[in-house]
DOPATOR-95577 format. One record per residue (C-alpha): x, y, z; residue in one letter. Coordinates in steps of 0.05 Angstrom, whole numbers, plus 32768, in hexadecimal, padded with zeros to 4 digits. Layout:
# residues N
XYZA...
This chain:
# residues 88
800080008000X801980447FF5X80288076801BX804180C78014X807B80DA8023X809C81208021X80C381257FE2X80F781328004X810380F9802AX811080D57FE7X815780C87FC6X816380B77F86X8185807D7F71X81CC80897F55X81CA804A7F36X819180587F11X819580337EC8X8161805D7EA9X815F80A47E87X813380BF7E5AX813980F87E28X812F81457E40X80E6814C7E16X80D581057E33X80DE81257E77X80BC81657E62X808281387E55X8083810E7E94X8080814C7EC0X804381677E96X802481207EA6X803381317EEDX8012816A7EEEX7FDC81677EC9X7FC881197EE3X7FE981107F30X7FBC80D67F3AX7FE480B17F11X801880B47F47X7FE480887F75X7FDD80567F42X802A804C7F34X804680687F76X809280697F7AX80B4802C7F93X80EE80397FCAX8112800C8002X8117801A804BX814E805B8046X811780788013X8148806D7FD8X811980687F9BX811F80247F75X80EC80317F51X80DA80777F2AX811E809A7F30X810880C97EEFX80B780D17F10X80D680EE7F50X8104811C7F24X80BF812D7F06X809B813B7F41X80DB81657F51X80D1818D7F20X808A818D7F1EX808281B77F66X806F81717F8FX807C81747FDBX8060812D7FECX805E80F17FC2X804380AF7FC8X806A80727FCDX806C80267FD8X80AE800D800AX80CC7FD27FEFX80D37FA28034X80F17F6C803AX81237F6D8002X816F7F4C800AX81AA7F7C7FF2X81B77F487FBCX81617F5B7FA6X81657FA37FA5X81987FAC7F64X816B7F817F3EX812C7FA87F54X81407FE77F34X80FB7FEC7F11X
């Protein structure tokens, strides 16, 4: 279940194997704003230190979109040897 969380408590992750072009971003943060909800369907995915495996480039949106809280899911219960290959 998700919960929100102020954005910043979130880090990103450094090892991060996506990017996505500067008018793809443009377009992600306009999808931000103009449809938040979206971020309750597909919440971003972190681990217990709030390091985000999951959505690195939607909390850059929401960065740049103005958001102060956002929702996410904790990953629990993962081993070290999990969390590389959850990098979603």
């Amino acid at each position: 279940m998700a919960q929100t969380v102020d954005i910043n408590l979130l880090k990103e992750n450094a090892e991060n194997p996506r990017t996505i072009s500067d008018a793809k971003f443009d377009q992600l943060v306009k999808s931000i704003k103009d449809f938040p909800q979206m971020l309750e369907i597909r919440p971003l995915v972190v681990d217990k230190d709030y390091r985000v495996l999951g959505g690195n480039m939607r909390l850059r949106a929401c960065k740049a979109a103005g958001m102060a809280q956002v929702p996410v899911i904790m990953a629990e219960n993962l081993t070290e040897a999990q969390v590389p290959a959850q990098q979603w």
